[in-house]
MIDOSE-1310 file (N, C-alpha, C; in nm, 2 decimals, decimal comma, always signed):
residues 220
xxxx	-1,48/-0,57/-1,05/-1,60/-0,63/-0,99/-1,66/-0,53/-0,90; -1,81/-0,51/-0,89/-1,84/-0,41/-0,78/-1,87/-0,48/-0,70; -1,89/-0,38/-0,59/-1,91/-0,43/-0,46/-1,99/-0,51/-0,45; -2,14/-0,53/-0,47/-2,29/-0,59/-0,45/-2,18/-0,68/-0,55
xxxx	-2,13/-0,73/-0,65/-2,09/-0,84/-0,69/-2,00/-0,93/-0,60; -1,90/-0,89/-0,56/-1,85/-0,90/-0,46/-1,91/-0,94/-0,34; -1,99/-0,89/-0,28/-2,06/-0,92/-0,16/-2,15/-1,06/-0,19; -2,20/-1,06/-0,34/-2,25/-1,20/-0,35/-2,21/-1,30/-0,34
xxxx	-2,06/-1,32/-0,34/-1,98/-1,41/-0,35/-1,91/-1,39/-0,20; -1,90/-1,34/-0,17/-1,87/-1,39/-0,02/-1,99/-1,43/+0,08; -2,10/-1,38/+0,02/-2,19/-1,41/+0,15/-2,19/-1,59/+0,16; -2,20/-1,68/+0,09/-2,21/-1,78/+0,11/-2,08/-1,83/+0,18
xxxx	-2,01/-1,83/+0,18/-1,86/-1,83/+0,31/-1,91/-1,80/+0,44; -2,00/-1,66/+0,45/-2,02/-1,60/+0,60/-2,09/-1,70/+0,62; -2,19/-1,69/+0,59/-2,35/-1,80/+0,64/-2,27/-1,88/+0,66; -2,19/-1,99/+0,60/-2,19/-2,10/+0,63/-2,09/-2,10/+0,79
xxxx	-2,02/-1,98/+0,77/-1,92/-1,95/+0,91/-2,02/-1,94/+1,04; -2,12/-1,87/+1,00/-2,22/-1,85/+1,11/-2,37/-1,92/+1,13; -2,35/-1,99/+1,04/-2,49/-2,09/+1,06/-2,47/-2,21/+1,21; -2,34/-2,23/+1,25/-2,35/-2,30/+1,38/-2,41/-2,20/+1,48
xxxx	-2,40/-2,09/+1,49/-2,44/-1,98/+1,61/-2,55/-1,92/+1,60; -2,64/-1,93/+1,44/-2,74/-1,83/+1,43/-2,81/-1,91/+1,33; -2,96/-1,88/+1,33/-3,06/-1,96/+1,28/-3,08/-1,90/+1,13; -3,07/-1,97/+1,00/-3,07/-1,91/+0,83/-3,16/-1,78/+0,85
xxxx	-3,27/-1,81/+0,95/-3,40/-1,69/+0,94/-3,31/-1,55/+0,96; -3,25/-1,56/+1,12/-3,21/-1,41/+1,16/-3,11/-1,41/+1,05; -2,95/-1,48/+1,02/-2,91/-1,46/+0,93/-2,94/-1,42/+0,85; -3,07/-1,43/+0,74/-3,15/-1,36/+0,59/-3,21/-1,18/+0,66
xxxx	-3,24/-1,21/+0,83/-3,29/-1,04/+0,83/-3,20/-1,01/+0,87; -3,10/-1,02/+0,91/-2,94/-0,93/+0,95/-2,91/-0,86/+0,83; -2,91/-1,01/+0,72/-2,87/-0,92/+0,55/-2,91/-0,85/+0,50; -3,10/-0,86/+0,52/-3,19/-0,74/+0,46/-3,20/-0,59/+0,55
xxxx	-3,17/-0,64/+0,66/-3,16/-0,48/+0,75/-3,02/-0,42/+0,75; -2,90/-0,52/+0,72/-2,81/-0,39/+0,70/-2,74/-0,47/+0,54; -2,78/-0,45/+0,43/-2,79/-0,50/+0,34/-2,68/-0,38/+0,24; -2,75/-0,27/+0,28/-2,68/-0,15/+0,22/-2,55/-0,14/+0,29
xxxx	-2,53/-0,12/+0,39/-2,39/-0,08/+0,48/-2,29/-0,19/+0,48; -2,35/-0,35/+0,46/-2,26/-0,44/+0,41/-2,21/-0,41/+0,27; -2,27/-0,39/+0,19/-2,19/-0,34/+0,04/-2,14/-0,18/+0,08; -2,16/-0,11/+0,16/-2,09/-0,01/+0,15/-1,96/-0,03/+0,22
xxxx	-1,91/-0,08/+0,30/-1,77/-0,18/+0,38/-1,69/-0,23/+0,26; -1,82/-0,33/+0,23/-1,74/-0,38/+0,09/-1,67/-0,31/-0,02; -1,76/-0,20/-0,05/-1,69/-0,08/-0,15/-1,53/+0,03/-0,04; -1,55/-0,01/+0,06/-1,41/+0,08/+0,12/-1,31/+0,00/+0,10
xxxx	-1,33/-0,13/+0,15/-1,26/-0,26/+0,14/-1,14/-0,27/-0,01; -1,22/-0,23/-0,10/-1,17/-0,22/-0,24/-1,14/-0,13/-0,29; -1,17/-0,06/-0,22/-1,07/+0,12/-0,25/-0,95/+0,10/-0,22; -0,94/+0,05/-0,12/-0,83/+0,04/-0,02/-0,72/-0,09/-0,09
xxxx	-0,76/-0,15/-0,13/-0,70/-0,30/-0,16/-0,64/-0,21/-0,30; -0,71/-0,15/-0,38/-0,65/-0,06/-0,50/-0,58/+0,06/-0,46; -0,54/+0,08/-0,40/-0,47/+0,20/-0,35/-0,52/+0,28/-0,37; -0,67/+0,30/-0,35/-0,75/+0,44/-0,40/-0,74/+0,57/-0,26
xxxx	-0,73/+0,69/-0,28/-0,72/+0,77/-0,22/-0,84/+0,75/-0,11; -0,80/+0,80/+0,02/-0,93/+0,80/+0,14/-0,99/+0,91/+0,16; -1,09/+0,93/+0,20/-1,12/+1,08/+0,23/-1,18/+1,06/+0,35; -1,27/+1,00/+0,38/-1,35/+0,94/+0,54/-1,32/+0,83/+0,61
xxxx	-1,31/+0,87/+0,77/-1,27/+0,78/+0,87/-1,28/+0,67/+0,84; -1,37/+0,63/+0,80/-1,40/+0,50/+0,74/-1,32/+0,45/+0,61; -1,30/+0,56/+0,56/-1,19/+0,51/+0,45/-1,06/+0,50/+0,50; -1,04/+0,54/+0,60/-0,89/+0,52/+0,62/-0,90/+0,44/+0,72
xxxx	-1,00/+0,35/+0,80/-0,97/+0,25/+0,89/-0,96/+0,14/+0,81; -1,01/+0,15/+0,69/-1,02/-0,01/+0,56/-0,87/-0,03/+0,57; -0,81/+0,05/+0,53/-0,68/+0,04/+0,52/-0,62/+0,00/+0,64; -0,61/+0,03/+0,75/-0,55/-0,04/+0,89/-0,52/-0,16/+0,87
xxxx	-0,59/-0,27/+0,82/-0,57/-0,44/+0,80/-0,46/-0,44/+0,72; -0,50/-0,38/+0,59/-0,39/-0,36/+0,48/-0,25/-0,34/+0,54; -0,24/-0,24/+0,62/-0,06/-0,14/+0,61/-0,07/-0,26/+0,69; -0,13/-0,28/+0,80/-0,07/-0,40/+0,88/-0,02/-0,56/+0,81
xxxx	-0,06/-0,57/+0,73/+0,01/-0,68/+0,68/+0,10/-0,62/+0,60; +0,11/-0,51/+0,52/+0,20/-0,48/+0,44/+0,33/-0,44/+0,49; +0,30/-0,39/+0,64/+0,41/-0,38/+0,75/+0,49/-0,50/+0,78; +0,43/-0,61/+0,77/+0,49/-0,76/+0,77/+0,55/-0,78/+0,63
xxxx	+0,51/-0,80/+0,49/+0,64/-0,77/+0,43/+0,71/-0,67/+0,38; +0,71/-0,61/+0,42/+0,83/-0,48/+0,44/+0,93/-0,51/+0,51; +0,84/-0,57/+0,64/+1,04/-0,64/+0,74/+1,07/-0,73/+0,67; +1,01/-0,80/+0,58/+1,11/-0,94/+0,54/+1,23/-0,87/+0,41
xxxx	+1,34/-1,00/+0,37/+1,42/-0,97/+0,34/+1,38/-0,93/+0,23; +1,48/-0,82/+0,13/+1,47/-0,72/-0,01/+1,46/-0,87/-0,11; +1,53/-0,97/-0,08/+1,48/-1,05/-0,17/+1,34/-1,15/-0,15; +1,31/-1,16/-0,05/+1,16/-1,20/-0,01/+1,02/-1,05/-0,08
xxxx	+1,06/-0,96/-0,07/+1,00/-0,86/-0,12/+1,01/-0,86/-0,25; +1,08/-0,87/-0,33/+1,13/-0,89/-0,48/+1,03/-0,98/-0,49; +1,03/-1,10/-0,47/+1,01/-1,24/-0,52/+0,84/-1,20/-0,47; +0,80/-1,12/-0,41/+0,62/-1,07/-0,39/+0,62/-1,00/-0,49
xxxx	+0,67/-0,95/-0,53/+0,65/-0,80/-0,64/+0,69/-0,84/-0,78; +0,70/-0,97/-0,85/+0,76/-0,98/-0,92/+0,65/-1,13/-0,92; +0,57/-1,17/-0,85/+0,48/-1,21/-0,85/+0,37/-1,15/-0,93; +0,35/-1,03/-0,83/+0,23/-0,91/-0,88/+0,31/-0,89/-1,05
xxxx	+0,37/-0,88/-1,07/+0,48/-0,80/-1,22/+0,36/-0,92/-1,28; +0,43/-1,02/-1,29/+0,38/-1,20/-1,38/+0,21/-1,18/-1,38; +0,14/-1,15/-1,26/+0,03/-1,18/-1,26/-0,04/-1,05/-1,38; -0,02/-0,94/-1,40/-0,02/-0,83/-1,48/+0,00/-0,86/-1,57
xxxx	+0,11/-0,95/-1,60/+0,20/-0,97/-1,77/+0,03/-1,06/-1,82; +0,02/-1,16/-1,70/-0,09/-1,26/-1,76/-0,27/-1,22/-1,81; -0,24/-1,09/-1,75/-0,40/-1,01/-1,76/-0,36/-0,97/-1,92; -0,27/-0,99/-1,98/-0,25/-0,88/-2,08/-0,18/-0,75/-2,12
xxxx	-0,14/-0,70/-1,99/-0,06/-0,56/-1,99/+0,04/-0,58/-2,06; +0,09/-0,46/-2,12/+0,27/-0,47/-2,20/+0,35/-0,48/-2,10; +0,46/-0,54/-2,09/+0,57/-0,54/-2,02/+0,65/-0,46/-1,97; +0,68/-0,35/-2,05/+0,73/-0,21/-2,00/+0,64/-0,15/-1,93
xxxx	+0,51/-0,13/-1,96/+0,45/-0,03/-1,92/+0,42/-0,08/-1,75; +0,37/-0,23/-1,71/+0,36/-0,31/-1,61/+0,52/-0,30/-1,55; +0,64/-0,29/-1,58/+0,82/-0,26/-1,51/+0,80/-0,12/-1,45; +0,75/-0,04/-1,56/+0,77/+0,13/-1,51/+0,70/+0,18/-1,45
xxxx	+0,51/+0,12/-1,49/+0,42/+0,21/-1,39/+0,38/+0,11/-1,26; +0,46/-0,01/-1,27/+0,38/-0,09/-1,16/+0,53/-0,11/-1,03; +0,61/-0,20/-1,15/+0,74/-0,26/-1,04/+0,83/-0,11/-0,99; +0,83/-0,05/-1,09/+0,92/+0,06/-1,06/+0,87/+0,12/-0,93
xxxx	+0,71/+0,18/-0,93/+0,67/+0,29/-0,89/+0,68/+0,22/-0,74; +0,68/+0,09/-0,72/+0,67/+0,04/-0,53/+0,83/+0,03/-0,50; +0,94/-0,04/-0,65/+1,09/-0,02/-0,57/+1,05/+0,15/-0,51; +1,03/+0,27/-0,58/+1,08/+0,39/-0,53/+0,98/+0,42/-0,41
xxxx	+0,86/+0,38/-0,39/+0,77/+0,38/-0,28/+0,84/+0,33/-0,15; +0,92/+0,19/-0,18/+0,96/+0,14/-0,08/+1,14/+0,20/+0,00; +1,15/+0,31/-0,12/+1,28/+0,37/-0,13/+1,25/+0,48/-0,03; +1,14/+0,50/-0,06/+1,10/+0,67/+0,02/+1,05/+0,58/+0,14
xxxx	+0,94/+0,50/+0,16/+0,92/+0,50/+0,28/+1,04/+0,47/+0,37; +1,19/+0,38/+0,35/+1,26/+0,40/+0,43/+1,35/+0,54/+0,48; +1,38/+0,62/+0,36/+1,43/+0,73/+0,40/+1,33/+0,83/+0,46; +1,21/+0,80/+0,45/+1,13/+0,85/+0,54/+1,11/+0,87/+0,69
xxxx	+1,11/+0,72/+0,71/+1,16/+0,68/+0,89/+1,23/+0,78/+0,91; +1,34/+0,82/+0,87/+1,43/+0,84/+0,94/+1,46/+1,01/+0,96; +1,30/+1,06/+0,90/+1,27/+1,19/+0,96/+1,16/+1,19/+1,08; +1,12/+1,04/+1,13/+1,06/+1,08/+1,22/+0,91/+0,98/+1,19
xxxx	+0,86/+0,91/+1,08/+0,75/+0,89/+1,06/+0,72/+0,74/+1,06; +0,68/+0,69/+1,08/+0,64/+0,50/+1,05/+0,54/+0,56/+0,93; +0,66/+0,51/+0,85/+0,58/+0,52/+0,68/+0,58/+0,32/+0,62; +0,46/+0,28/+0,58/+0,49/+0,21/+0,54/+0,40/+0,15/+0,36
xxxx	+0,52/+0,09/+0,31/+0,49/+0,10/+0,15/+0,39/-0,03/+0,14; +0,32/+0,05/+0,06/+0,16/-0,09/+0,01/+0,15/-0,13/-0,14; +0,17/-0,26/-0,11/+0,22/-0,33/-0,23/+0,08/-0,38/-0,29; +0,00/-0,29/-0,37/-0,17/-0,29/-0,36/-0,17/-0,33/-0,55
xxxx	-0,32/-0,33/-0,61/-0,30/-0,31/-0,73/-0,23/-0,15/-0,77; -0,27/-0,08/-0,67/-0,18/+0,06/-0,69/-0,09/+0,08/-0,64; +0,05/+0,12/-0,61/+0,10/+0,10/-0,51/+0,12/+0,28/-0,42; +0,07/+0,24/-0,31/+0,08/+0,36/-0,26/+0,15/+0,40/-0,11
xxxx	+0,21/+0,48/-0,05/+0,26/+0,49/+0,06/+0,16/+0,57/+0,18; +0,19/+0,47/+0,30/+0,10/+0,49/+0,41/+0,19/+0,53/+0,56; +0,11/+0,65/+0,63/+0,19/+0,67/+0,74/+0,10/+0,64/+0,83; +0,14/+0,61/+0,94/+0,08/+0,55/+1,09/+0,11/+0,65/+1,16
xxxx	+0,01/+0,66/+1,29/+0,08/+0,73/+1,43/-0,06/+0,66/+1,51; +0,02/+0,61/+1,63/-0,09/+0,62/+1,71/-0,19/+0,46/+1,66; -0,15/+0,37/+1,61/-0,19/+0,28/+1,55/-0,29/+0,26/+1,43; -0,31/+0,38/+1,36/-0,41/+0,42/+1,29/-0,31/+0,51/+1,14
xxxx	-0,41/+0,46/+1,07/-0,34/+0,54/+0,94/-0,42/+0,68/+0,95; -0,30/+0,72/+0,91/-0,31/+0,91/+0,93/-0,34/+0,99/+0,81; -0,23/+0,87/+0,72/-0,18/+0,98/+0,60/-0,18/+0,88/+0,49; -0,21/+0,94/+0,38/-0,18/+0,83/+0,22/-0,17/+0,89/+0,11
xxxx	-0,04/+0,87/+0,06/-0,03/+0,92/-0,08/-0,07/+0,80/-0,18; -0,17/+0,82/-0,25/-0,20/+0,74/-0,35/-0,12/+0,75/-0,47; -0,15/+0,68/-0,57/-0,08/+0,61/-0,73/-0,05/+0,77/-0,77; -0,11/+0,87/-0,81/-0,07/+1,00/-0,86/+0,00/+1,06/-0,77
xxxx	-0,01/+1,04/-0,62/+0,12/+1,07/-0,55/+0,06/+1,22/-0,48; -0,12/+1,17/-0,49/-0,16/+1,32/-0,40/-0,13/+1,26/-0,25; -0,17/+1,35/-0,11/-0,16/+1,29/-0,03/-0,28/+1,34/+0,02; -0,33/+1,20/+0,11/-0,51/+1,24/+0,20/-0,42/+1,24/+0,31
xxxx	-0,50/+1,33/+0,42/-0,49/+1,31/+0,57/-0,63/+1,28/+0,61; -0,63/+1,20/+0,76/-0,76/+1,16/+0,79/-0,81/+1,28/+0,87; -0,95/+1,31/+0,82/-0,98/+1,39/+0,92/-0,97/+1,44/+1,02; -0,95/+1,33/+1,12/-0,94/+1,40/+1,26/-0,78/+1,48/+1,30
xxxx	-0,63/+1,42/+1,18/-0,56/+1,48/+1,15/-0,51/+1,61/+1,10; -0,62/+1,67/+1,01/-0,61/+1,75/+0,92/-0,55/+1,91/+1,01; -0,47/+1,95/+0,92/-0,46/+2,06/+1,01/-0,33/+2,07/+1,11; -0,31/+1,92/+1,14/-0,18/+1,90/+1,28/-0,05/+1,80/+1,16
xxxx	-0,06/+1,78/+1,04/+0,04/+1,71/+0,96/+0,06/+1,74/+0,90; +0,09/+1,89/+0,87/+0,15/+2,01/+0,73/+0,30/+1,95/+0,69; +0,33/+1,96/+0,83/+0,52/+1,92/+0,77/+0,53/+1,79/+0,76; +0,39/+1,70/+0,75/+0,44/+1,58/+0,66/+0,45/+1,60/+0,50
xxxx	+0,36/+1,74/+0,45/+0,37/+1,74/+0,31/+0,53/+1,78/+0,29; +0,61/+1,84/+0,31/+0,71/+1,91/+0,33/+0,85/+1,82/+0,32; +0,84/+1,71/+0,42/+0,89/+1,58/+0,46/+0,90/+1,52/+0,34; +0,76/+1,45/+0,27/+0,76/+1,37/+0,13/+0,78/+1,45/+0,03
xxxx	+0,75/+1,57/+0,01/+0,86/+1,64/-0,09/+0,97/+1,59/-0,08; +1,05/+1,62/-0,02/+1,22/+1,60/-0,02/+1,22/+1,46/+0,03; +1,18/+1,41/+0,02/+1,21/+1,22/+0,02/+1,21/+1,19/-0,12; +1,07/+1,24/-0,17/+1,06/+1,20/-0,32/+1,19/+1,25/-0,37
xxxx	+1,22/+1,38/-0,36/+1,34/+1,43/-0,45/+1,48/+1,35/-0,39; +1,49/+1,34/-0,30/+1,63/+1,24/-0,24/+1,60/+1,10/-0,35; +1,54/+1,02/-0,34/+1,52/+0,89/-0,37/+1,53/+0,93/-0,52; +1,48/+1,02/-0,54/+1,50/+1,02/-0,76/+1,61/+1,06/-0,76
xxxx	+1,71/+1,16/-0,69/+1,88/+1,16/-0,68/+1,96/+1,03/-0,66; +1,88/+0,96/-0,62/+1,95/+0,85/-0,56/+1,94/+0,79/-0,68; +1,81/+0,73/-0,71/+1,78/+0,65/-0,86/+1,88/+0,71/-0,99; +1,90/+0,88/-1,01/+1,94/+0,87/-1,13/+2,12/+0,88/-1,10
xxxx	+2,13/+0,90/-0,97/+2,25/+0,86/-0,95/+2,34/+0,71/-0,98; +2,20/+0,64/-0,92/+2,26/+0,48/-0,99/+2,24/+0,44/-1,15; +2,18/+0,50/-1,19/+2,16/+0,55/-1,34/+2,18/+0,39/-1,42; +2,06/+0,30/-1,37/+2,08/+0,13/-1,37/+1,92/+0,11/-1,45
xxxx	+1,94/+0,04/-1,56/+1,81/+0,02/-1,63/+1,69/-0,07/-1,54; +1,65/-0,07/-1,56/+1,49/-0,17/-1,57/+1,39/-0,19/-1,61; +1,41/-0,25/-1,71/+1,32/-0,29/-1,86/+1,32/-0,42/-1,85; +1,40/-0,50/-1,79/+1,35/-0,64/-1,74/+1,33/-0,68/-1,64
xxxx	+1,22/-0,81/-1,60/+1,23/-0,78/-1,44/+1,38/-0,84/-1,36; +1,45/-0,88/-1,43/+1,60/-0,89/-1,39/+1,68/-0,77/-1,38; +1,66/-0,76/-1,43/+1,73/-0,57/-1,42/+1,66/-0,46/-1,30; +1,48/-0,50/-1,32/+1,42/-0,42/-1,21/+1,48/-0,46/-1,07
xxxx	+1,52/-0,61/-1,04/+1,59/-0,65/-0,91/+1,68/-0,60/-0,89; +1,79/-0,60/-0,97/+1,90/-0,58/-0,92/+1,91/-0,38/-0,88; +1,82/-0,31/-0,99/+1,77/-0,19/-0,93/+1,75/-0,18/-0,83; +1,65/-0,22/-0,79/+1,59/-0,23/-0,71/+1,66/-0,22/-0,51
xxxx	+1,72/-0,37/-0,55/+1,86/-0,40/-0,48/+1,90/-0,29/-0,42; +2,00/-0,23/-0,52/+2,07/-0,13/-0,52/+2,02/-0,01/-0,48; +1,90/+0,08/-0,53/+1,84/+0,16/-0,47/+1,79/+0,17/-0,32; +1,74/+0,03/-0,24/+1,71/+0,03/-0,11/+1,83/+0,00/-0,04
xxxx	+1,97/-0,02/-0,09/+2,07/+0,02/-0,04/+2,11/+0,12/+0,01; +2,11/+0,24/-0,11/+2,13/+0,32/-0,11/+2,04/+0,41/-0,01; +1,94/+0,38/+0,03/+1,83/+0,43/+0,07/+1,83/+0,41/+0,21; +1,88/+0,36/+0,22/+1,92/+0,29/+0,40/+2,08/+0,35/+0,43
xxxx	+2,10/+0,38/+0,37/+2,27/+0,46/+0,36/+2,21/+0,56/+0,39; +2,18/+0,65/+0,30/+2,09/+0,79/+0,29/+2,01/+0,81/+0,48; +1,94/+0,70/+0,49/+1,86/+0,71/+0,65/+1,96/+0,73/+0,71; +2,07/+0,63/+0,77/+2,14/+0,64/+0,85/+2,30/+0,75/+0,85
xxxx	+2,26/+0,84/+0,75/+2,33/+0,95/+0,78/+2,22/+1,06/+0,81; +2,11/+1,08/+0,81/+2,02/+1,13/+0,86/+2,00/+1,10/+1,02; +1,97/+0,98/+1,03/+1,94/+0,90/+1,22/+1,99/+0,75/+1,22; +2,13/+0,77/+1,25/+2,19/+0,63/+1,28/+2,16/+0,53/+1,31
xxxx	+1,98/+0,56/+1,38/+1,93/+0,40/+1,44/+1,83/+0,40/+1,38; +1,84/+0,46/+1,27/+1,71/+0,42/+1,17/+1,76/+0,26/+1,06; +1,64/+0,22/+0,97/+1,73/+0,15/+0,85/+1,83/+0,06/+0,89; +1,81/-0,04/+0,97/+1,96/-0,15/+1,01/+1,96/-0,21/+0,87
C-alpha cells in the first residue's frame, strides 16, 4: 500500500481524535499546508515497519518506536517470542508464500538475528532484534538508533554517527560467523515450524552460553 494510500485511511481516526480541540475548518488547512510532509512521515513509518535500510535522521528516528517495542519482546520469554514469530510464519503461509521458503527466509533469518543480537551484547552493544516484515537487527546508544543492518545484512549508520562506529562493522562480522558455528554445530533441521522451535530453542541457548563466556553479566 503507499503511503498517500495509507494516509487516507488513517486520516479519518485523526480528525475524529482531534475534532474535540480543533474546528473541521483549521483541521482541513493543517492537512492542505502540511499535506506533503504528512505522507512523507508516513512513507519513513513503512520503511521502517519493513525493515527497510535508513539513510536520514529521519529515517532512523521512525524506527525509535519500533526497537522500542521490539526491545519489549525480546525480554519476554524464548517461548513467548516463538509463539510471536510463528504467528508472523501463519500469517505469510496465509498470504500465499510456500512454506519453506517463508521457515528459511523469514523464521530462520530472526531465530539467527535474535542469536546475534544476544552474543552481541556481550561485546559491548544494546543490539536489539526487529521482528518486522523483514527482519532486521538494530543497535542503540544514547537512546536513539545508531545502527541497522537490514534483510541483506548491509549495515546503515545514522549520520551524525558515521565515522565514530567502524568497530561495529568488525563486531557483526564475527557475531554473524560465531552464531552460524553455533547453528551448524547444532546441525538441527527446520523445515517445520516444530522443528524451527525447537532450533531455535536450542540455538538462543547456545547463544547466551557463547555471551557469558565472553562477559559473565551479560545474557542471564
Amino acid at each position: 500500500m503507499k503511503p498517500a494510500e495509507v494516509l487516507e485511511r488513517l486520516m479519518p481516526r485523526w480528525r475524529a481524535r482531534v475534532s474535540a480541540r480543533h474546528a473541521p475548518a483549521a483541521v482541513d488547512g493543517f492537512v492542505r499546508r502540511h499535506g506533503a510532509a504528512l505522507e512523507a512521515l508516513v512513507a519513513q513509518v513503512l520503511r521502517a515497519r519493513g525493515g527497510e535500510r535508513p539513510d536520514s535522521a529521519e529515517d532512523f528516528a521512525a524506527y525509535d518506536p519500533i526497537v522500542a517495542r521490539e526491545r519489549k519482546r525480546d525480554a519476554g520469554t524464548d517461548k513467548a517470542v516463538l509463539e510471536q514469530l510463528m504467528q508472523q510464519v501463519d500469517a505469510d503461509f496465509r498470504r500465499g508464500y510456500r512454506e519453506q521458503l517463508i521457515l528459511t527466509n523469514y523464521g530462520l533469518e530472526y531465530v539467527e538475528t535474535r542469536a546475534e543480537a544476544i552474543v552481541l551484547r556481550a561485546y559491548g552493544w544494546d543490539a536489539v532484534p526487529l521482528l518486522l516484515v523483514r527482519p532486521a537487527l538494530a543497535v542503540v546508544a544514547a537512546g536513539m538508533t545508531v545502527a541497522l543492518r537490514d534483510w541483506f545484512g548491509r549495515l546503515a549508520i545514522h549520520p551524525a554517527r558515521r565515522g565514530t562506529l567502524n568497530h561495529l562493522h568488525f563486531d557483526i562480522e564475527r557475531v554473524e560467523a560465531e552464531v552460524q558455528d553455533l547453528r551448524q554445530a547444532l546441525n538441527l533441521p527446520y523445515d517445520t515450524k516444530e522443528r524451527l522451535a525447537r532450533h531455535a530453542q536450542a540455538l538462543w541457548k547456545r547463544a547466551r552460553a557463547a555471551a557469558r563466556q565472553r562477559d559473565p553479566r551479560s545474557a542471564p
